[in-house]
N, C-alpha and C positions, 0 to 999 in steps of 0.2 A: 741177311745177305748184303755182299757190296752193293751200293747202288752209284752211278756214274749219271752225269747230266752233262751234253754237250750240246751248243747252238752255237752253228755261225753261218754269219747274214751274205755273205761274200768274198766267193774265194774261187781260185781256179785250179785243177789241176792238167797235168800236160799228159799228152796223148801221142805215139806216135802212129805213123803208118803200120799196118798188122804185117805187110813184108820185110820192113825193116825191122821190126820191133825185139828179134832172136838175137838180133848182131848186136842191138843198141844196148840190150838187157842187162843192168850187172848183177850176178847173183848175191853179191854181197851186201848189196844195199836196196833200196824201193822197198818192194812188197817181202823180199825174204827177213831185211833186219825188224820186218814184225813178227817175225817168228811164224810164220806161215810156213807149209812142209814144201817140198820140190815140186809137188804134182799138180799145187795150187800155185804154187811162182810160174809154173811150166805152161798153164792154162790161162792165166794171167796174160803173159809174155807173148802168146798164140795169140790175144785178140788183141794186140797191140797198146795195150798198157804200160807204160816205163815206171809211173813215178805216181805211188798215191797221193789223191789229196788228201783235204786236210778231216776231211768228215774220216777219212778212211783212217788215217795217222791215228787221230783220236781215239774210235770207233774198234777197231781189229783188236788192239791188245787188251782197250777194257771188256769185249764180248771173252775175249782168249781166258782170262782172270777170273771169269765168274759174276754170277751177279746181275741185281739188274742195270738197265740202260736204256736214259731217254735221249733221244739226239732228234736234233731238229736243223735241216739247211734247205736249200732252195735247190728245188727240180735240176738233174743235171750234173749234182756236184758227187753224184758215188756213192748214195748211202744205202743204195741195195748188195752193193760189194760190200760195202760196211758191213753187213752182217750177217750175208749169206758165206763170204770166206770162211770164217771165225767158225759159224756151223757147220759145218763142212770138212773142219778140221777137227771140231770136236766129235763129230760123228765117226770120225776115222781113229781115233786116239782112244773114246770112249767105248768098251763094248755094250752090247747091248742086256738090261738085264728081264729076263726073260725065258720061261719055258716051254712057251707057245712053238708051236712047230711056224706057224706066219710070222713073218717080221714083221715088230710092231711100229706105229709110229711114232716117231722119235720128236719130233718137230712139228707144231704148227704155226704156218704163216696166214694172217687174217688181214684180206685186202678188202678197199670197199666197193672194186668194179671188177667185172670178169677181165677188163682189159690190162688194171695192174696187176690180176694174179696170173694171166697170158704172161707179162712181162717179168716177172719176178721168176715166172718158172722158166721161162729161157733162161735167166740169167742160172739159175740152181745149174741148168744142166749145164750151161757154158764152161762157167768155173770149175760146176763138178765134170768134168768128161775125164779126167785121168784118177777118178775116185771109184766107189763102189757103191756112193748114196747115190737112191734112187727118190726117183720122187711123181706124186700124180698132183694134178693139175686141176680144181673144183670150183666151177661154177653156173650160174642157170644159163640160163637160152640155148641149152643144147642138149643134145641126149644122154641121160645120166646113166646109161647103160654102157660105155668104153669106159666111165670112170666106177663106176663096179669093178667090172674085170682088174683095172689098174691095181686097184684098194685090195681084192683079193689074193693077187700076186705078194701081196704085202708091199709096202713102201715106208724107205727111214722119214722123207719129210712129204707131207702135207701143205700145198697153197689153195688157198680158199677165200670163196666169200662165205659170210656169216648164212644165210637165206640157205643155199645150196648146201652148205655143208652139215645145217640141220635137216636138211630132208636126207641125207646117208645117213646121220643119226636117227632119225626115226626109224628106216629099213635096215637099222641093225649092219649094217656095209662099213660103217670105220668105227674104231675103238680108239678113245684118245687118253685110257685109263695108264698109257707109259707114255706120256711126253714130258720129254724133258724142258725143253727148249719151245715158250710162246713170243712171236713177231707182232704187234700190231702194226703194219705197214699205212702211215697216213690216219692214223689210230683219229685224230682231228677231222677227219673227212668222213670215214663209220660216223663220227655222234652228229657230225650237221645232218645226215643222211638217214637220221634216225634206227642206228643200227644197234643203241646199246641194249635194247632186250634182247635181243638175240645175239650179244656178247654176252650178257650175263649168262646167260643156258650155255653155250658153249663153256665158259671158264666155269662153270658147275660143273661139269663133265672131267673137268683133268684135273691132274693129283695135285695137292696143296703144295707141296714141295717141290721145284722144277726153275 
């Protein structure tokens, strides 16, 4: 597969106000000349976005192409739009293959705290609100009984922590035997936190191909 390596140390991008941001918008250029569809420029646009940075520039079209992708920049700079757009569009472009009557998951995102997979899954829905991908939300300190039901409903992406998400594996609750699409979000912050044996069980669980 292609593989894509991107780090940058500092950089800023520009933001407008979310009232102004519809007028300011041009469709021809920012997020649409990354070949992103309407509904993701349109969602974009709605939380006052104008103009990607530069992790986004990078990041969108290499996710869009296939392949894998390491990218690395500093808190701040947009690298969860980096890769939640891109998925988001591939989930909508790609059908799902499958003859499960449940929708299966398409996507997992592997965070190292409940509070970046909190934050990651806002963002899924943010971007996604004019899409059809759904998504549930996995981590401890809470009752893992709303994220059952979630995971039963079936769902296209999965955010998770490592811990949690092997206890629904255990109770047989999520199936990762169709994902297409692995995130390690902070992937550097899992190993200080001592989380790679329970990477490795999880990445034993999805298909070698993806």
């Amino acid at each position: 597969p292609k593989r894509h390596r991107i780090r940058l140390n500092r950089f800023r991008g520009s933001r407008a106000a979310p009232g102004r941001a519809l007028r300011r918008f041009n469709l021809n250029s920012g997020f649409n000349a990354l070949g992103l569809s309407e509904a993701l420029v349109r969602a974009v646009s709605e939380l006052g976005y104008t103009t990607p940075t530069a992790i986004q520039q990078q990041a969108i079209p290499a996710v869009l192409s296939g392949g894998d992708l390491l990218a690395g920049a500093q808190t701040g700079t947009g690298k969860t739009a980096g890769f939640v757009l891109p998925i988001l569009q591939g989930l909508a472009t790609r059908p799902a293959l499958t003859g499960k009557s449940r929708k299966p998951v398409r996507v997992l995102i592997l965070t190292p705290t409940r509070e970046l997979a909190a934050q990651v899954g806002e963002s899924v829905r943010d971007y996604g609100k004019h899409s059809r991908a759904s998504a549930a939300i996995i981590y401890g300190g809470v009752s893992i009984n709303p994220q059952i039901t979630a995971l039963k409903r079936g769902v296209d992406i999965v955010v998770a922590t490592p811990g949690r998400l092997l206890d629904h594996v255990g109770q047989r609750t999520v199936d990762l035997s169709q994902v297409e699409v692995l995130v390690l979000d902070e992937a550097d912050r899992m190993l200080d936190m001592g989380f790679l044996p329970d990477m490795k069980r999880v990445f034993a669980l999805l298909p070698k191909a993806r």
